[in-house]
Structures are given as structure tokens and as C-alpha cells.
N, C-alpha and C positions, 0 to 999 in steps of 0.2 A: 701384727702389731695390736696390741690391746686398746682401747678405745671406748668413749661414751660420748653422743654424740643427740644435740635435741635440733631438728633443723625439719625445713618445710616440706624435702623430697622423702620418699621413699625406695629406699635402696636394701642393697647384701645388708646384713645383719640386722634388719631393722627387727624390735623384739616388744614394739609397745607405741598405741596410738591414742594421742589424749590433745585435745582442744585445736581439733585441724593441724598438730605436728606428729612427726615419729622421732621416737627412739632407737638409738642403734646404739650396740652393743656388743664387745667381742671380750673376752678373757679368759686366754687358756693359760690357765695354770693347774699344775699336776695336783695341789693341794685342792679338796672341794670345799673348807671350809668357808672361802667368802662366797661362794656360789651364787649368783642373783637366786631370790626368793622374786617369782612371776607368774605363780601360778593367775590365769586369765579370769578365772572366777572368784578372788579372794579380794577383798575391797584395796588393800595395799600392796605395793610391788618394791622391792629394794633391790635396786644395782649397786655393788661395789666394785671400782677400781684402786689397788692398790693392796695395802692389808691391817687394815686397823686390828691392832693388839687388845687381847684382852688379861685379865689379870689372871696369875696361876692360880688361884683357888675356884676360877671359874670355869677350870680345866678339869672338875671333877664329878660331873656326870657325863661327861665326855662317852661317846659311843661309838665311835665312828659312823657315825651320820653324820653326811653329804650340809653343805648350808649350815654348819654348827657357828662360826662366829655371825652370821648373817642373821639366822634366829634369832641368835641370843639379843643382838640388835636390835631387831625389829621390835622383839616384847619390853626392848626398853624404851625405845621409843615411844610404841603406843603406850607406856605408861608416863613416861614424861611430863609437864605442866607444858612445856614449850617447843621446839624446837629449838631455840637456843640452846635452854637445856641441856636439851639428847646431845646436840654436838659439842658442847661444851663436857660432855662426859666422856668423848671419845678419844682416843690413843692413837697415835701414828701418823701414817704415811697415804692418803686415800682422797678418794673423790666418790662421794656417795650419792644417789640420788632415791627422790624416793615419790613416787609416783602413785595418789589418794584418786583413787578412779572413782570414790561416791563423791570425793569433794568436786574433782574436774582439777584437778592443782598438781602443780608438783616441783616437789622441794628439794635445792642442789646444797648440798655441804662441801667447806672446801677447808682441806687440816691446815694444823697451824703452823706446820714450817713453811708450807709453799709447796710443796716438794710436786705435787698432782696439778699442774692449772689445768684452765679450764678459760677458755679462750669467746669472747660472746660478741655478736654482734645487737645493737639496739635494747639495751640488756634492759631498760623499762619501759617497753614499748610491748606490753601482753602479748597483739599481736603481727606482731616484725620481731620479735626476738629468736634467736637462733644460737645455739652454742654447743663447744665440743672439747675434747682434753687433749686435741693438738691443730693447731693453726693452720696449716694446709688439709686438714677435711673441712672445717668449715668454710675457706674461703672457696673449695669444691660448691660448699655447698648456695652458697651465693651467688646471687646474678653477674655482678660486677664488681671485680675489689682491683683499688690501684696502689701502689708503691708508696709508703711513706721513707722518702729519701734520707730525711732526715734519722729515724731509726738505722739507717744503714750507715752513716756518718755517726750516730752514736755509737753502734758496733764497732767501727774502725779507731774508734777513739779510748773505746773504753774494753773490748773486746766482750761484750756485753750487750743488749737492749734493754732500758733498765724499766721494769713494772711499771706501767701497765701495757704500753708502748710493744707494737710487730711491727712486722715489716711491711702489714697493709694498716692504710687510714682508715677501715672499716673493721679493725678487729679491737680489742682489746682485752688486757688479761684481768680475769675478777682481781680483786682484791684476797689474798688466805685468811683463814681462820672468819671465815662469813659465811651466813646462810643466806641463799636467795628463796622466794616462793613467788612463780606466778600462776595465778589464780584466775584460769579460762574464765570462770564463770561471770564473773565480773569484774572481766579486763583490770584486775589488782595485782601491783607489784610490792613484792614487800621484801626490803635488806636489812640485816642487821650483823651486825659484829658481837663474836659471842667469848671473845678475848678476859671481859672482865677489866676491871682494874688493872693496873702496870704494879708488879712485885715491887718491895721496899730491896733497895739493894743491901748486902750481905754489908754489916762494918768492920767484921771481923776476918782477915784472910784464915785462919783458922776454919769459920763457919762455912766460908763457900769451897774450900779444897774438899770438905770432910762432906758435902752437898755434891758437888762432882763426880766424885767417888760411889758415893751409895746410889747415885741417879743412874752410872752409868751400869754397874754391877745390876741394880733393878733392872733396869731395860732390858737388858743381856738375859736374862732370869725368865722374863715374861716370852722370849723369841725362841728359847732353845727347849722348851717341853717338848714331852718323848712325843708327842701329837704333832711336828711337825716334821716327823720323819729325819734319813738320813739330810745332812745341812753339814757346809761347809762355807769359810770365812774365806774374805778375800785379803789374804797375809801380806804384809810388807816389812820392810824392817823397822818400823817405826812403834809408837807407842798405843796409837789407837787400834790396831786388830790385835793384837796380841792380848789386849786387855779383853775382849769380847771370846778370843780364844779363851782363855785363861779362867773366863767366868761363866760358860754355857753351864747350864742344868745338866744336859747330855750332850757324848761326846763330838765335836767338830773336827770332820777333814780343813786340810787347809789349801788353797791354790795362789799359786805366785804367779804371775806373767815376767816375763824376762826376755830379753836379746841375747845375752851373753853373761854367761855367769863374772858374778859381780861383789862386791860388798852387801849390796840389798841380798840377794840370794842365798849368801853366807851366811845372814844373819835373822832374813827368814826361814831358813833351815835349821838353826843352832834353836829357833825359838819352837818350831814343830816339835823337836825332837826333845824338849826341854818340858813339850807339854805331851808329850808320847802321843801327836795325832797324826795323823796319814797325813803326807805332804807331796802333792803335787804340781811340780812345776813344768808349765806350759812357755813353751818359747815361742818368740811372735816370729813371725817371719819379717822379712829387709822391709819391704812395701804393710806392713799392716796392716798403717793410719789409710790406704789408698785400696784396701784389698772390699772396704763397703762403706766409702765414702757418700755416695751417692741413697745409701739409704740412712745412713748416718744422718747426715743434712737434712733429707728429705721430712727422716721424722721430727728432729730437733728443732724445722723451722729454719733453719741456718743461721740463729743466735746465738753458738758458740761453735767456737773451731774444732774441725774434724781433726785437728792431734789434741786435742784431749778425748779422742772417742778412742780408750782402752782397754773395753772390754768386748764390744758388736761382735769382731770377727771371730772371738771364740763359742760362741753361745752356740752351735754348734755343736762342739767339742764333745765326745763321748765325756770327757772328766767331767765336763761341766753338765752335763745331760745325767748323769750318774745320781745327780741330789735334786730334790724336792727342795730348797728355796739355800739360796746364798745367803749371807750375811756380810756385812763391810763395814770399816770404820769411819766412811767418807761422813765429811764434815764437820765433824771435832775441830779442825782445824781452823773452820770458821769462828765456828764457837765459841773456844777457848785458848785459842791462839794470838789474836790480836789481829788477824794478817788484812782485814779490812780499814783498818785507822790509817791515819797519814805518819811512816813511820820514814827515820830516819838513820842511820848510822851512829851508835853513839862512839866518840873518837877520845883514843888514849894515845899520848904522846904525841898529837895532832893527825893520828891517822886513824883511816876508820878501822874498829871492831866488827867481831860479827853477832854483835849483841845490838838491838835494836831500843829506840825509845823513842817518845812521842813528838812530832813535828807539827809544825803549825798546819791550819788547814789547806788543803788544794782540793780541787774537784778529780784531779788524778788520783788514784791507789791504786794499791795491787797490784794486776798485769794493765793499768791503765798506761796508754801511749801518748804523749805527747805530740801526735802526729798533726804534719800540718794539713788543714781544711779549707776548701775554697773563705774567704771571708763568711758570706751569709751563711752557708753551714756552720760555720765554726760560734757564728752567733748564736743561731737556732739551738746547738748544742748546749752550751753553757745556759740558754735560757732554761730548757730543760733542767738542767742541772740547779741551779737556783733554785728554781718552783719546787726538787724533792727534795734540796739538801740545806736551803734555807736558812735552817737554824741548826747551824753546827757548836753550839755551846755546851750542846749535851754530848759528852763521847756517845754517851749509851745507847742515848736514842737513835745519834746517826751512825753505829754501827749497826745495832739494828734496823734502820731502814737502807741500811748497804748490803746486810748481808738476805736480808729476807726479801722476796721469796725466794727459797732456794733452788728452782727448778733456772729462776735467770743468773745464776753464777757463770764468771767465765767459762768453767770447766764443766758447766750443769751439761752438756753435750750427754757425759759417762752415767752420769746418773740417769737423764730420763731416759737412755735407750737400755738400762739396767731395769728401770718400770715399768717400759711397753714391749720389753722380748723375751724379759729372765723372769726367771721365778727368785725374785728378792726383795729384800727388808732393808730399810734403812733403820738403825739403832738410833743415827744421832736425833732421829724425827719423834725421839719417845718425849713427852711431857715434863715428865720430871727432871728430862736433861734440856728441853728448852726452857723448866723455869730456872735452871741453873744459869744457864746463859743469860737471860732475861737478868737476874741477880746479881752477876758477878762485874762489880764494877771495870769497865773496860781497860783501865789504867792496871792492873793485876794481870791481865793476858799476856802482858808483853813478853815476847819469847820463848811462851807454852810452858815457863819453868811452873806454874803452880798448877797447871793442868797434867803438867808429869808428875807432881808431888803429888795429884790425885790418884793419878795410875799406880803408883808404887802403893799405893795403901788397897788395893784389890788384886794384886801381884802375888805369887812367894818370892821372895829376895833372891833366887836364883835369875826367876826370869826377866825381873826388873834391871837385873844386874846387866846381862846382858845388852852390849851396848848399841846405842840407837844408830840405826844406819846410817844417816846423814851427819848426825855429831861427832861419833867415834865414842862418846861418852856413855854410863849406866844414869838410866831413867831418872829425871830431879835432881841434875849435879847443879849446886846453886850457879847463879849467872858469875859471880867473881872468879869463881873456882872454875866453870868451864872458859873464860877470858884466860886465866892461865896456862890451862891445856895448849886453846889456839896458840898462844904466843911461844909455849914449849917447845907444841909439833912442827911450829911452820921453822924456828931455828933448827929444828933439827932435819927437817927436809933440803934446808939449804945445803949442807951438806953431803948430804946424800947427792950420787948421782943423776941429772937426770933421765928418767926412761918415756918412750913414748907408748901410752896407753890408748885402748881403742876409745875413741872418743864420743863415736855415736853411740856406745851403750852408757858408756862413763860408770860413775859406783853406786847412782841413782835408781830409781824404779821405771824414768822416763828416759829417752835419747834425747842427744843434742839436736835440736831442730835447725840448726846452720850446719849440721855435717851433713844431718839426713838431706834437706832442701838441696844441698851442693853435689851428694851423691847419686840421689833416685834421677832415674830416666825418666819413669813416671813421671814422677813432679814435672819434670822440664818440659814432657809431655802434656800434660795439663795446663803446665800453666801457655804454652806456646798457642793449646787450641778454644784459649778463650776469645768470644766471638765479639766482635764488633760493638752490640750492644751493649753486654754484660762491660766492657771495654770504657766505652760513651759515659755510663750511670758511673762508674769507681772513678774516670778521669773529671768529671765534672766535679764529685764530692771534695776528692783531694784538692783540685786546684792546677793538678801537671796529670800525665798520664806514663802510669809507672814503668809501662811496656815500653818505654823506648829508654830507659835503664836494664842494664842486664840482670839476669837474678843477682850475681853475685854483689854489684852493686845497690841491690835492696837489701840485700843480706848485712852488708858490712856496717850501713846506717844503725845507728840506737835504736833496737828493739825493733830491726829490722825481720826479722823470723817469725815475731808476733803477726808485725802487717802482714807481712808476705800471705801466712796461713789465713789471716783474716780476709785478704782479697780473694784467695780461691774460693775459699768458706762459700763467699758471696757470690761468686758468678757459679759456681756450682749450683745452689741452691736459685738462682735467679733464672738460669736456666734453663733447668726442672719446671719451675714455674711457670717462663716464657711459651715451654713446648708441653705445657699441661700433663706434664707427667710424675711431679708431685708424687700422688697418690700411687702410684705403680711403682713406685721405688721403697714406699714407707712401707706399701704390705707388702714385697717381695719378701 
């Protein structure tokens, strides 16, 4: 597992010792560009986790020397007015630190999607501060940390822990897009936010489709130079990898995960072969989500459910071993989709459509649960929720403090175990597609139709045409126009026969999680040998204890598959903890 870590002991990877702490260090990725620059006799030292981007013209004294984006760094840095600055100059996906051995200081940068936390305890406290890029090495690295229950009761509610908030009362997650420095020398802390000003939003839907478009074609531009070797995208049938296919510099293999050949597979295949790139598809096995659970959770923290961990078990994989860094199109969907707002059904002929629009506020969204909570939990929660969400009159602002930072998203499971195992980029963490997002008034997301209208304009009209796997429809078919379709197709399904189709793969990219939960042995097995305590701390949150319901009766409840995953989530990951073995399972 890849990691950065400033804490009081000294341990395996430690790589740097400055004001009575050490530095620990690990990142193996086949590329050497980010390389730490450490050399022990050079006044500065720079770690990067992650992979901040740099611009294609600055790809042209390129020589294949080792530390090439790390260099180029560093000599910006030391030339900078600030560190604000320098980090306000950077790109991507990362957590940098940068360690001034004539000052005695040393300075953590954290990017502006989120995507890299960076987890601290006593973070102004010179010296008692201690901090690292995943929550179970630091709490290693502490004397004492106990249970904040109520994070675990957020988790259940919201399938989430939401910034700044773990599951111990002594941790907390920085703040993104912030510089920290503390300054041995004279016990000085110093924070700053290097964000800037908040963008004018776009007035014109015209201006921000045509911003979308060019931001994301850029991003794509800046990831696929011939410098980062053979690469290959993580394909689905949807709009967001196809367009990163579509627009590399150099050419992209593609890889699909699948159960059973599907609509998604048909239609990631039709788009492989549409962009003539090598397409391999990798089938999961029955138990997948259960085949590294355990280190799934371990690493993740266990603040998002192990079935959204759908990439761990392969990283392995000779295909996936065959390229020097992945590419994905995760989190567009945040972005420019809308799917964080309080959305509703909008209904034609008094029934509901599958066309969405705007609802009044709740503190529920997304995969949020309505699940019931002991009373005092359920207070404690919603206080929470208050204190960050406050002031809900701006869509914008509080979509953007729902969807950022994005390492705590329901699903962020896939992604950080994609930044501490694989060699991968996130595209949607590029700048110029977060000041799109940042711009684009939130009320314009609805239903991704002007995020497709962005896609189709970086497209050739072949492969836009081709239709999106979950709609049936070609990329940007206006919302009226695909209202029609739906009401075409489904009279004409009535019709038709019924046949009965396999359900746990369905025509999706994911399975059914009430087929899978009903079928795996596993699961029953898991969930039968959860112990006593782990038992005690879930039945006290909720108010009942769920164990004396059968699965299938948690299953049948509303959003009963969610809980389910989110209670194992928990006593998996609690029990790790309880038997101090965390750490043994995140670097297996």
C-alpha cells in the first residue's frame, strides 16, 4: 500500500527525520516520474503520493530521467513567492510534502478535489502533531484512540463519514485544497487555503457545455503522452470513459470487469472496436466483493462499503499488470451529473418518469438511508448534518460541500484502493474540469443531458451514436425525446413475453446486491460470525439488533442491501481494529 506518514515512532519505511518526528514513505509505481527527490545532503526533500499532472509542452526536454515531474516541482517551488503559490499552481490528484531541513519545517499540500487525505491528529500543536494518508496507520501510530460512535451511525445513515469526521475521536481528515507548515524551530503552525476566490458561474448553457468539453478533452491530452508508457482506461458503457478513450494523445487499451456478458459489455465492446483499441474483458468471480474484503476495509478505513470495492481483486491480474498507469472516468458523475442534490421523480400523467428534478431540501441524498437510530444517535447525526449543511440556499455551494472531498464519497472505497495499489490517474481531479464543475450552475446537471451534450462535441458522431448502456439512447438525446423512448419501450415490453433474466449480473456494470446477499454462502457466513461486540456497538446505534432478523428479512426492508453491506462494512473493519490487525491486512 502506498503511504505518507509524519508520526513520533520510527518504523519500516521511515525515509526522513526532522524536529524529534519521522517520515515514512512507500510508493511503488512502475512510472519514476514522481519519484521522491531525498537526496540527505540537499537542503530540500520532496515526497509525492499520487500523480500531479503537468502540462504537454513541459513534456519536451523530457529524457527519461527518473524524478522528471518531481524536479520539475521542486524548481518551481523554490522559485515561487509562497507556498500558496506553488500549490495553487499544481494539477491533479496528490499529497505532497516537502520537508526544508536548513529551515527545520515541513510543508504538506493537499489537491483540490480531495481525492489524497491525509488524516492528523493535534494538527496545531508543533509538538503532538502527527499525521498520515490513511487513518488506521496513524491511529497505529498513537498511544490511545477510541471509537467515535457517532461517525459510525453517520456511516449507517448516510453510507458515508462525512469531512472531517473517522471513526476515532482523535483523528481528523485535513481540510483539500490547503497548505499546512509546521515549523520545529519555533514551535509555529501555519494554514492556509490556497483555493482563491469562488468562480462567477457560467450564464450562458452554451458557455459551460463548450467549458466541459474542452476541460475534459484537455485533461485527457495532458495523461496520455507517449511518456507515460503503454495505459489503458477503465471502459464501461457509459459516456465518461469513452470520451477519455476517444481523446488520448496515444493509443489506449481498454479493460471492462463483468459477471456475465451483458448490455454493458455489448456496448463496451461496440465502443473498443469503434475506437480500434485492444479490449479486454476481465470476469469477476461469484464472491469478488468477499475474495479482499478484509484488506479492502482495512485500507479504506471502513467508510465506505466493500461492494463498491470493484477493482482490488484484480490488480493482480497479468492484463492489469501489462500497463504502466490506468486511466478512469470516475467522477463525472459527481460533477456533472447532478446526483448529489435532493432529486425527485418528475411525474407525467401522475406517474413517475425517469427524468429527474429538483426537490426540496432533506439531509438524505444519494445512497442516503433513512434508517432508523437509537434516539440520541439520531440527534447527534442530524446535529452534524446542520453544522455542514446549514445553509442550503445555495444549490452550488452545497453541492459542492456534498460532493467534495472526494476520497469520502459513498463509493470512494474504489477509488482510494485504485490510489494506494494501482498505478492510476484520476482525469476528473484535473483543474480545469474542477473549475467547470465549480461553474456550472447546479440546476443544468440534471440528468447528465448537458454533460452528454459536452461529450458528443469531443466524440466522432459514430461513437457518440452509439448508445449508452443504461439508457438504450445515442449520447445528448434531449430529456423530452428520451421521455418518449421510455414510454415507447416500456409499451412495447408489455407485450412482449415475459423472460426471466439473470439477475445478479442484470444489464449493468454492478450486480444485484439482494440476489448476491441471498445467494453467497460467504455473506451468510460472515455475516453469522460477527462477534459479540462488533454486535453490541451496531445494536445500540440502531436502537434493535438486527441479528435477530433473518438476512432475508433485512433484505426486503427499503434500502435494505445498502444496510446490510454497511453493517458488515463495520464489524469487519471494527474487528481488524479490536484484534490490532489493521495494518496487516492493508499492506498484505
Amino acid at each position: 500500500m502506498n503511504y505518507l506518514s509524519l508520526v513520533n515512532g520510527k518504523g519500516v519505511n521511515c525515509v526522513e527525520s526532522i524536529g524529534s518526528k519521522h517520515v515514512h514513505f512507500r510508493q511503488d509505481y512502475k512510472l519514476s516520474h514522481w519519484r521522491a527527490i531525498d537526496d540527505p545532503t540537499a537542503p530540500v526533500a520532496l515526497y509525492i503520493l499520487g500523480r500531479p499532472t503537468i502540462e504537454v509542452a513541459d513534456w519536451a526536454g523530457y529524457t527519461s530521467a527518473p524524478n522528471y515531474i518531481t524536479t520539475l516541482l521542486l524548481k518551481r517551488y523554490q522559485s515561487s513567492d509562497s507556498l500558496a503559490a506553488f500549490a495553487a499552481s499544481l494539477n491533479g490528484a496528490y499529497t505532497i510534502l516537502i520537508v526544508s531541513r536548513r529551515e527545520n519545517v515541513v510543508h504538506l499540500i493537499l489537491d483540490r478535489a480531495g481525492m489524497f487525505p491525509v488524516f492528523v491528529h493535534a494538527a496545531t500543536d508543533v509538538k503532538k502533531v502527527q499525521f498520515a494518508t490513511q487513518s488506521g496507520v496513524l491511529a497505529g501510530a498513537l498511544n490511545q484512540v477510541s471509537l467515535d460512535r457517532v461517525s459510525v451511525a453517520e456511516f449507517l445513515r448516510h453510507g458515508k463519514v462525512h469531512s472531517p469526521n473517522t471513526y476515532y475521536n482523535e483523528i481528523k481528515a485535513l481540510p483539500s485544497a490547503t497548505c499546512h507548515s509546521w515549523y520545529f524551530e519555533t514551535n509555529r503552525y501555519h494554514y492556509s487555503d490556497y483555493r482563491g476566490t469562488v468562480p462567477e458561474l457560467f450564464t450562458k448553457v452554451e458557455d459551460g457545455v463548450e467549458a466541459i468539453a474542452k476541460s475534459i478533452e484537455a485533461a485527457t491530452l495532458r495523461r496520455t503522452q507517449s511518456a507515460y508508457g503503454p495505459q489503458a482506461v477503465l471502459l464501461s458503457g457509459g459516456a465518461d470513459s469513452r470520451a477519455i478513450l476517444c481523446n488520448a494523445q496515444t493509443p489506449l487499451a481498454a479493460i471492462t470487469l463483468y459477471n456475465d456478458h451483458n448490455t454493458e459489455t455489448r456496448v463496451a465492446s461496440q465502443i473498443a472496436a469503434a475506437c480500434q483499441a485492444r479490449h479486454h474483458l476481465i470476469r469477476r468471480d461469484f464472491d469478488h466483493y468477499l475474495s479482499c474484503i478484509h484488506q479492502s476495509v482495512a485500507a479504506s478505513g471502513g467508510m465506505s462499503t466493500f461492494t463498491n470495492e470493484h477493482c482490488l481483486p484484480v490488480r493482480k491480474h497479468p492484463t492489469v499488470l501489462a500497463y504502466d498507469q490506468l486511466l478512469s472516468g470516475c467522477c463525472f458523475d459527481y460533477f456533472f451529473k447532478g446526483i448529489c442534490l435532493n432529486l425527485e421523480f418528475a411525474r407525467v400523467l401522475g406517474r413517475p418518469s425517469p427524468l429527474s428534478k429538483i426537490a426540496a431540501y432533506q439531509s438524505i441524498y444519494y445512497k442516503g438511508l433513512d434508517c432508523p437510530l437509537q434516539a440520541s444517535y439520531f440527534a447527534e447525526v442530524r446535529l452534524r448534518e446542520e453544522q455542514r449543511f446549514a445553509d442550503f440556499s445555495d444549490l452550488n455551494d452545497l453541492e459542492c460541500r456534498r460532493v467534495l472531498p472526494l476520497y469520502a464519497e459513498q463509493d470512494g472505497i474504489m477509488r482510494q484502493s485504485l490510489s494506494r495499489f494501482f498505478d492510476w490517474d484520476l482525469v476528473a481531479a484535473d483543474a480545469a474540469v474542477l473549475d467547470s464543475f465549480h461553474r456550472m450552475p447546479a440546476a443544468w446537471k440534471l440528468n447528465g443531458y448537458r454533460f452528454e451534450q459536452a461529450i458528443r462535441r469531443i466524440l466522432p458522431k459514430k461513437i457518440a451514436d452509439i448508445p449508452h448502456a443504461n439508457k438504450g439512447v445515442p449520447l445528448g438525446m434531449h430529456p423530452q425525446r428520451y421521455l418518449t423512448y421510455c414510454i415507447l419501450r416500456k409499451i412495447g415490453r408489455s407485450f412482449r413475453r415475459k423472460t426471466v433474466g439473470n439477475r445478479l449480473a442484470g444489464e449493468g456494470s454492478w450486480i444485484d446486491l439482494n440476489t448476491y446477499f441471498m445467494q453467497s454462502e460467504m455473506v451468510h457466513d460472515l455475516w453469522n460470525r460477527v462477534e459479540h461486540e462488533e454486535r453490541s456497538i451496531l445494536s445500540d446505534i440502531l436502537g434493535y439488533n438486527p441479528w435477530l432478523s433473518s438476512v432475508p428479512q433485512i433484505l426486503h426492508q427499503p434500502g435494505g442491501a445498502e444496510l446490510f453491506a454497511r453493517l458488515l462494512t463495520f464489524a469487519v473493519w471494527h474487528r481488524m481494529w479490536r484484534e490490532s490487525s489493521l495494518l496487516q491486512y492493508a499492506f498484505s
